[in-house]
C-alpha positions as CSV (number, residue, x, y, z in Angstrom):
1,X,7.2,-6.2,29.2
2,X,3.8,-5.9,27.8
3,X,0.6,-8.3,28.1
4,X,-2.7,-8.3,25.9
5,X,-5.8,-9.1,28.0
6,X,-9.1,-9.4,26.2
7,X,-12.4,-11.2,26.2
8,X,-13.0,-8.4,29.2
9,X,-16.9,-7.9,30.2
10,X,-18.7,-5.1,29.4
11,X,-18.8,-4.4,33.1
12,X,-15.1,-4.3,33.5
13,X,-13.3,-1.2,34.1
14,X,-10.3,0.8,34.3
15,X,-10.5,0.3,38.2
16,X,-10.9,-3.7,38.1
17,X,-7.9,-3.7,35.6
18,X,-5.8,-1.2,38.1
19,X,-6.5,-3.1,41.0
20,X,-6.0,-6.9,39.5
21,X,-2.6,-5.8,37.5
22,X,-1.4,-2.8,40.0
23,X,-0.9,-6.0,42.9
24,X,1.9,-7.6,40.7
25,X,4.2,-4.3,40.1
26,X,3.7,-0.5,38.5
27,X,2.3,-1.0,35.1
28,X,0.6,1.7,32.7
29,X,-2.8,0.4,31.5
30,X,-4.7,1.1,28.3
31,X,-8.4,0.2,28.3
32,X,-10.2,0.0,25.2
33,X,-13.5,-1.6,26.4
34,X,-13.2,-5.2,25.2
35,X,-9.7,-5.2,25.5
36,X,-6.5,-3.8,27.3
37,X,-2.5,-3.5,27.2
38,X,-0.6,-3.7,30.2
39,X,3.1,-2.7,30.4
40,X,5.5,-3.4,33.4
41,X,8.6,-1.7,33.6
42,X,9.5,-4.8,35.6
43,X,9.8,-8.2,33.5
44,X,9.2,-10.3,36.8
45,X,5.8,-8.4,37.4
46,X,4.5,-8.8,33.7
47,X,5.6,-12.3,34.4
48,X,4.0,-12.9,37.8
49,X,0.9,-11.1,36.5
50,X,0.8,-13.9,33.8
51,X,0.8,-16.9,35.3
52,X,-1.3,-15.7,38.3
53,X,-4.1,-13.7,36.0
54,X,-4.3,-16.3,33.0
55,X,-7.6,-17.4,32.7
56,X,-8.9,-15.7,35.9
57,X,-12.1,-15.1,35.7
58,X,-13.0,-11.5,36.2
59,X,-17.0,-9.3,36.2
60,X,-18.0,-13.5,35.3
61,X,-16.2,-13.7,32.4
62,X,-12.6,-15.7,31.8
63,X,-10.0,-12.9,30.2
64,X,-7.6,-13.9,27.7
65,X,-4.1,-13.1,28.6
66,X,-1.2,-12.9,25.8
67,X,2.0,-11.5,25.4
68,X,2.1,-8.5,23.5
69,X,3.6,-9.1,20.5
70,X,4.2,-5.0,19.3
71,X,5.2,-3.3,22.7
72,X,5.0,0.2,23.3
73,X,8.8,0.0,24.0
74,X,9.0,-0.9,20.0
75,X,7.4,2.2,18.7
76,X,3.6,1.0,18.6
């Protein structure tokens, strides 16, 4: 399962995202500055990352947490 996060700080980093999404189960992160995907292998911890990080504010700004709609898992 893979989540979109955006609307992320400027002052977020790789280490913010790894310590926030890491808690809810093993996930691979890619950081592109503004915005991020994180994939569980796990659908329980994409799920429990949702509902528990979803509208969070994070470095004073609220992220914006989606589904992914293309996962990695589907060739993109």
């Amino acid at each position: 399962m893979s989540l979109f996060v955006n609307n992320l700080a400027s002052t977020v980093t790789i280490y913010i995202l790894d310590e926030l999404f890491n808690k809810y189960g093993k996930c691979n992160i890619t950081f592109r500055g503004t915005y991020a995907f994180i994939d569980y292998i796990e659908e329980k911890d994409a799920t429990d990352a949702y509902e528990n990080l979803k509208g969070k504010i994070v470095e004073g700004q609220m992220i914006n947490l989606e589904w992914n709609k293309h996962p990695k898992s589907e060739g993109l």
